[in-house]
C-alpha positions in Angstrom: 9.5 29.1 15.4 10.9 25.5 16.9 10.5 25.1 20.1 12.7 23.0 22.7 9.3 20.8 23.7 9.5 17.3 22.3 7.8 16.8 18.9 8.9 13.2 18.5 9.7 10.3 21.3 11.7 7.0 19.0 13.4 4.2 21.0 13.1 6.3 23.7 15.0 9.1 22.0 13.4 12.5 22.2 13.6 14.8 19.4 12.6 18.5 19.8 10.8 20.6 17.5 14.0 23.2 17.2 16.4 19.2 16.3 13.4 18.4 13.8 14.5 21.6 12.3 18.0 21.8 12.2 18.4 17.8 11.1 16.1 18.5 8.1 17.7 21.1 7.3 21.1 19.6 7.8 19.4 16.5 5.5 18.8 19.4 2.6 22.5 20.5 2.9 23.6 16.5 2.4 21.3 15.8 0.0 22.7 18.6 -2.2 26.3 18.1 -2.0 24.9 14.5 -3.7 23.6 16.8 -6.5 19.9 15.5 -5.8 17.6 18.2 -5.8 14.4 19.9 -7.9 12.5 17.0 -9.9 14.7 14.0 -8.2 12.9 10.7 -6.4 14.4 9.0 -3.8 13.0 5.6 -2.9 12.5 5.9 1.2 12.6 2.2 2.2 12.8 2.6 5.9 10.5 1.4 9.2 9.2 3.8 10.9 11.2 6.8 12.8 11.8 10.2 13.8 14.4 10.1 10.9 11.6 9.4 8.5 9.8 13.0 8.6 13.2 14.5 8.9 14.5 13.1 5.8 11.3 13.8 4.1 11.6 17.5 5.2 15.2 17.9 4.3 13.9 16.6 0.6 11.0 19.0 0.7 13.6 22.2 1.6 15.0 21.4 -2.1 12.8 19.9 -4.0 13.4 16.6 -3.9 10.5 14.4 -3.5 10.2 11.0 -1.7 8.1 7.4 -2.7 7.9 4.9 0.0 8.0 1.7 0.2 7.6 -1.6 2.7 11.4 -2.4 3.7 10.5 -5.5 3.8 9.7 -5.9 -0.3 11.1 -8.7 -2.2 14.0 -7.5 -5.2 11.5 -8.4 -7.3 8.8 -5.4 -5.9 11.6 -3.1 -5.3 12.3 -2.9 -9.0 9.1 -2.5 -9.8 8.1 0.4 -7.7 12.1 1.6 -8.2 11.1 1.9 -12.3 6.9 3.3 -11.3 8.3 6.4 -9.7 11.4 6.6 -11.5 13.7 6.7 -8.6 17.1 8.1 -8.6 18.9 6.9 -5.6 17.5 4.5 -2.5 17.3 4.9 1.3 17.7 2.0 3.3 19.2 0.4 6.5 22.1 -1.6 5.8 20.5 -5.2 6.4 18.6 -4.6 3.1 21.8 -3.6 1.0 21.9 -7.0 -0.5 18.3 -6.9 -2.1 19.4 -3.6 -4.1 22.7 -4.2 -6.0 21.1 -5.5 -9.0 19.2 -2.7 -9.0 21.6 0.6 -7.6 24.8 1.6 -8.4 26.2 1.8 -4.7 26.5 5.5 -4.6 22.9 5.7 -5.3 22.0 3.1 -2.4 22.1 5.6 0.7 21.7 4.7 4.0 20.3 5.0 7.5 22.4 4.0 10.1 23.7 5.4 13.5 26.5 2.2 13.8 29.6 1.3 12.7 27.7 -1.2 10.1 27.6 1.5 7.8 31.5 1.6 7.8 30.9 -2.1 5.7 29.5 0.0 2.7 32.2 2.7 2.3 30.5 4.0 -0.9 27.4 4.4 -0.2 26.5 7.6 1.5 25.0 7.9 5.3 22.7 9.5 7.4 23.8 10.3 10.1 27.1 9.6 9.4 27.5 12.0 6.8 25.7 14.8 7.3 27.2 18.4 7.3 27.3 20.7 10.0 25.5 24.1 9.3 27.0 27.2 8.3 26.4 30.7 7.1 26.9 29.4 3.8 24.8 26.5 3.9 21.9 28.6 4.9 22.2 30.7 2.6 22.4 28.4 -0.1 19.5 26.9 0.8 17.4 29.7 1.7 18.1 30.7 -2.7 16.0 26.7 -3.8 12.9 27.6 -5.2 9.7 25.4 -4.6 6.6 26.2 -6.0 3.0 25.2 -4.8 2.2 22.9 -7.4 6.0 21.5 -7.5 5.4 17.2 -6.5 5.9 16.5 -2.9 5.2 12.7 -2.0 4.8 10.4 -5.0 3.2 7.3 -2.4 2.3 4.3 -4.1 -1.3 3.7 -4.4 -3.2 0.1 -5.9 -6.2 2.0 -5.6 -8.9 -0.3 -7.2 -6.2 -1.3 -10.1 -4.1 -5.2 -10.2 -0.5 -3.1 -9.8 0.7 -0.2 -7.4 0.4 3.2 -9.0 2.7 6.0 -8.4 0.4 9.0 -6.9 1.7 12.5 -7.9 0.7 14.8 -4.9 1.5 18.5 -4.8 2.2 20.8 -1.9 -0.9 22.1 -2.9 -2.3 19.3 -2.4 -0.6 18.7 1.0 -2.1 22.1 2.2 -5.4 21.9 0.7 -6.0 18.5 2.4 -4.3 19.6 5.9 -6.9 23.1 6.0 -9.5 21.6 5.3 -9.1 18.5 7.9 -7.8 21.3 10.3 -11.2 22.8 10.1 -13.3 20.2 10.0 -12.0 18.5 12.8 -8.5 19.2 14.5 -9.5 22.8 15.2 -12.4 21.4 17.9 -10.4 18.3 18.7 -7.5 19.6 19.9 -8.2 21.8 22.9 -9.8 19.1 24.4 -6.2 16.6 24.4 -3.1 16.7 26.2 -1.6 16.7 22.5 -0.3 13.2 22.7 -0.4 10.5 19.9 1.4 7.4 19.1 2.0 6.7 15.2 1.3 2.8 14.7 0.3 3.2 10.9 3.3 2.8 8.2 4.7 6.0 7.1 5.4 4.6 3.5 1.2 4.8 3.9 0.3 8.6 3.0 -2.8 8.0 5.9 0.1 7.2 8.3 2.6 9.4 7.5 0.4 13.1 7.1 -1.2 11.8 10.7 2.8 12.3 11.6 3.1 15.4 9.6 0.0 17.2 11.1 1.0 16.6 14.7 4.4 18.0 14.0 2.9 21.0 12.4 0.4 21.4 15.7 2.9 20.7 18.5 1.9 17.5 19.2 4.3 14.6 20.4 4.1 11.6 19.0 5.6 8.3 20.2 6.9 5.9 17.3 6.6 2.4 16.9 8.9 1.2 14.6 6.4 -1.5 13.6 3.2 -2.3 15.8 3.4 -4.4 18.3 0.6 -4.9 20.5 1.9 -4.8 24.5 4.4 -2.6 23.8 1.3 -0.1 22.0 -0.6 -0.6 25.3 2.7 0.2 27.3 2.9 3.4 25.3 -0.4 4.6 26.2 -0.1 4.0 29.6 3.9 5.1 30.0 3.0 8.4 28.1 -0.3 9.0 28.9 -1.4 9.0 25.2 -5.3 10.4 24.5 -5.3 9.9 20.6 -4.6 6.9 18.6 -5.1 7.0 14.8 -5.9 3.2 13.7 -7.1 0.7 11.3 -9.8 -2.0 12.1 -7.7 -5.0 12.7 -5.9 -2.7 16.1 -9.6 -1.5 16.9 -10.5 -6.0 17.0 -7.5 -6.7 18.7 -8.3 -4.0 21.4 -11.1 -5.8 21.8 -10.2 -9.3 22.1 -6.8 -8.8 24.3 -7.3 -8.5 28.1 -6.0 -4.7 28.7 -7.0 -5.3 32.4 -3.5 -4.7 33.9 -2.9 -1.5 31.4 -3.9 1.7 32.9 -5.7 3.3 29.4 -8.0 5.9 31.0 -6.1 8.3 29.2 -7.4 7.3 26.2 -10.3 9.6 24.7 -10.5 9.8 21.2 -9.7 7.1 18.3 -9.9 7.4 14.5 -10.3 4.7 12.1 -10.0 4.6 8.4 -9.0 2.2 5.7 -12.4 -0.1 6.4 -15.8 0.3 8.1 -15.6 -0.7 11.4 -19.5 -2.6 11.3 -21.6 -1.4 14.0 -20.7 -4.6 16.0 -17.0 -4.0 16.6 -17.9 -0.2 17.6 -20.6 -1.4 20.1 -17.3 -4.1 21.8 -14.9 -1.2 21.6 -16.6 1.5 23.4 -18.3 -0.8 26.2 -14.4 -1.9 26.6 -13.2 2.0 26.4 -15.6 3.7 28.4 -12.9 6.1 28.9 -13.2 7.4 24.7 -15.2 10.3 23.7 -14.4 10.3 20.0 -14.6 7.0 17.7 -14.4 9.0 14.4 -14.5 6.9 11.4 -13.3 8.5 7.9 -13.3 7.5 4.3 -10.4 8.5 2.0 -7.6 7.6 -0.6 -4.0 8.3 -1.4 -5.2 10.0 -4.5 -6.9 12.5 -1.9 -4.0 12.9 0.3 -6.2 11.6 3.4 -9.6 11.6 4.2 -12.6 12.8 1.8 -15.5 12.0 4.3 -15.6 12.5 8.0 -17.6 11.0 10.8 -19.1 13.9 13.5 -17.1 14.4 16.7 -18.7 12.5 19.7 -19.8 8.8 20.1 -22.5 7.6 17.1 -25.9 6.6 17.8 -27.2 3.3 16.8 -28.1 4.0 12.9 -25.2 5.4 12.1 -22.6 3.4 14.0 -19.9 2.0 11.3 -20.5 5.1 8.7 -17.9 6.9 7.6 -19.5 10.2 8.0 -20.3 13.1 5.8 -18.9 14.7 3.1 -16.0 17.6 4.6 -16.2 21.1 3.6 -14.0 21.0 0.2 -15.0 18.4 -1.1 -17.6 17.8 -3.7 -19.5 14.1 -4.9 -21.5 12.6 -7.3 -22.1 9.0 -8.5 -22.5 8.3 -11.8 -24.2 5.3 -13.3 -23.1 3.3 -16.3 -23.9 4.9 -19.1 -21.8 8.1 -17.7 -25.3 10.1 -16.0 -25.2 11.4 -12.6 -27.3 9.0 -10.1 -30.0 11.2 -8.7 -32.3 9.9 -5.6 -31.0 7.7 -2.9 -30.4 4.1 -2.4 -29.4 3.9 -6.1 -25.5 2.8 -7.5 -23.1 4.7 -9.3 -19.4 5.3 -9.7 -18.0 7.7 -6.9 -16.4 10.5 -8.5 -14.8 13.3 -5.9 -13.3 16.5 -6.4 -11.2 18.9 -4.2 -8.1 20.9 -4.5 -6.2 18.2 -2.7 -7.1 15.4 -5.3 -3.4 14.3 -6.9 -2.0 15.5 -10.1 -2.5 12.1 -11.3 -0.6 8.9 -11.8 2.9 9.0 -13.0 4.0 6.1 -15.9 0.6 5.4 -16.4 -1.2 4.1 -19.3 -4.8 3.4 -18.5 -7.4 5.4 -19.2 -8.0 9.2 -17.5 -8.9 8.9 -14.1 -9.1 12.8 -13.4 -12.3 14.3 -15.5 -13.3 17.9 -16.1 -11.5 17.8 -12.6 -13.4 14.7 -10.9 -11.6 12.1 -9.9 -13.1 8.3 -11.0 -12.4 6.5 -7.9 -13.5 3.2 -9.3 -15.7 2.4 -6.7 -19.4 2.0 -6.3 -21.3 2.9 -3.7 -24.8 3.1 -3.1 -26.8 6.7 -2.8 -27.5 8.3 0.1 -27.9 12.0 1.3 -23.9 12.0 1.9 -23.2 11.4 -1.8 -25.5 14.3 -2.7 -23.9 17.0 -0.4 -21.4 19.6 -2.4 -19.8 20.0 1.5 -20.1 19.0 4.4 -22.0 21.7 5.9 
């Protein structure tokens, strides 16, 4: 059941888990009187914000999906991403109108706005201008949409190791698969141990970024947004809110480390995840003598086309040798590498294409061409690595 606790701070807005609820469920109702529903894309290209999830999850309630995008793309990429995932209508704050009217009809250009700017674009629909009060009957027709498990959920773009952005079909089952299995792996003996507060720097038109979001909503977390990062006002954050969990990249982990944090109070910081890039023992060695105060610096491996993470690093600090790995295998998850000529690499130290396989790994690519990618149920990720005992593990047990 929602709750009256705060699931999201934004601007200094606080948004309850019982207004996360009713808004997305007052987003399902407007989205349908707009006749979007089962099998329709909307193009999400918004910053960051607590309207972000809520929109998503109004989308979800009917089946709808959602494709993000940087709000800052050129016409140009906007086209091409609009035409990759086939969208159907566009969400956007009204500064952007102007690099979409070649591409959207204006009723298909909705927007996000909370001013009287909106007012300029009397055609286009708005959120939360617009949206409909709940009734009886709205909740009962929305309680009759039908949404199966392996029904598409997010379609985030992905250039994986291609030259162009691909359009990554991901199922609820997908979504669930990859959230149990990180639940178990890690969250489940993380949690106890934090005051359940987070802030989200990491794009949410980034799947990594935005499940982070999801997850915490699902586990009663609050999480402070940044609209876009911004590093005083991140160190602010942490100190204002008392934040214990930050979920980064390398480039935050090297500025915490080159910015003097003296006059921030960040004892309340204790555990840090990383993904997207190794970290190189170096840079963990600076960060931790800096952050005395962090228990966990857990470093992950992962793809879109996985949802999140396929590899893990084990809860603690590292020792020397394996400082900057990303970790084992999680429980799920199988791996093999394959050489050139197609046969499975056997012994360490040795190359071979990374193939993965899970029930989280994506239907596949939508308006694709190239060759299969998913194999007998593998996924080709394209990339080499070199063997080791992680590659040969089935889980990570």
């Amino acid at each position: 059941m929602p709750t009256k606790s705060f699931g999201m701070t934004d601007e200094n807005v606080n948004r309850s888990f019982y207004e996360v609820d009713e808004l997305s469920h007052r987003v399902a109702a407007f989205l349908d009187t707009l006749h979007f529903g089962e099998g329709d894309t909307i193009l999400m290209m918004l910053p960051n914000s607590s309207w972000y999830p809520i929109i998503f999850l109004g989308g979800a309630l009917i089946g709808c999906c959602m494709s993000g995008i940087n709000p800052e793309s050129s016409t140009d990429e906007i086209r091409y991403y609009a035409k990759k995932c086939g969208a159907d209508a566009v969400l956007c704050e009204p500064q952007h109108v102007s690099k979409l009217k070649a591409i959207f009809t204006a009723d298909k250009i909705l927007l996000l706005s909370t001013s009287d700017v909106s007012k300029e674009y009397p055609q286009s629909p708005a959120i939360p201008r617009d949206l409909p009060e709940l009734n009886a009957k709205t909740i009962k027709k929305l309680s009759e949409f039908s949404v199966l498990f392996d029904d598409v959920l997010l379609m985030p773009f992905s250039s994986g190791t291609g030259d162009s952005p691909r359009c990554v079909l991901l199922t609820h089952r997908n979504f669930s698969a990859a959230t149990t299995m990180l639940k178990r792996a890690l969250f489940d003996k993380l949690l106890p141990e934090t005051r359940r507060k987070t802030i989200a720097i990491l794009p949410f038109y980034h799947v990594s970024g935005f499940w982070a979001l999801l997850y915490c909503l699902l586990e009663g977390c609050h999480t402070i947004i940044m609209k876009s990062f911004h590093p005083i006002p991140m160190l602010e954050m942490i100190e204002k809110y008392e934040v214990d969990t930050l979920n980064v990249v390398p480039s935050i982990i090297q500025f915490l480390c080159r910015i003097d944090t003296g006059r921030f109070n960040l004892s309340s910081l204790k555990i840090v995840l990383c993904g997207s890039n190794s970290l190189g023992k170096e840079l963990c060695k600076t960060f931790l003598d800096r952050f005395p105060s962090v228990h966990h610096l857990i470093q992950g491996y992962g793809m879109t086309e996985a949802v999140v993470l396929s590899h893990i690093s084990p809860l603690g600090l590292p020792d020397e040798k394996h400082l900057g790995s990303c970790g084992k295998l999680i429980q799920g998850f199988e791996a093999m590498l394959k050489d050139e000529s197609g046969r499975v690499v056997d012994g360490p130290y040795k190359s071979g294409e990374l193939y993965i396989k899970s029930p989280s790994i994506m239907l596949g690519y939508l308006n694709y061409e190239g060759e299969d990618v998913i194999v007998d149920g593998w996924y080709r990720t394209g990339m080499f690595r070199i063997s080791a005992e992680i590659c040969k593990e089935k889980t990570g047990e």
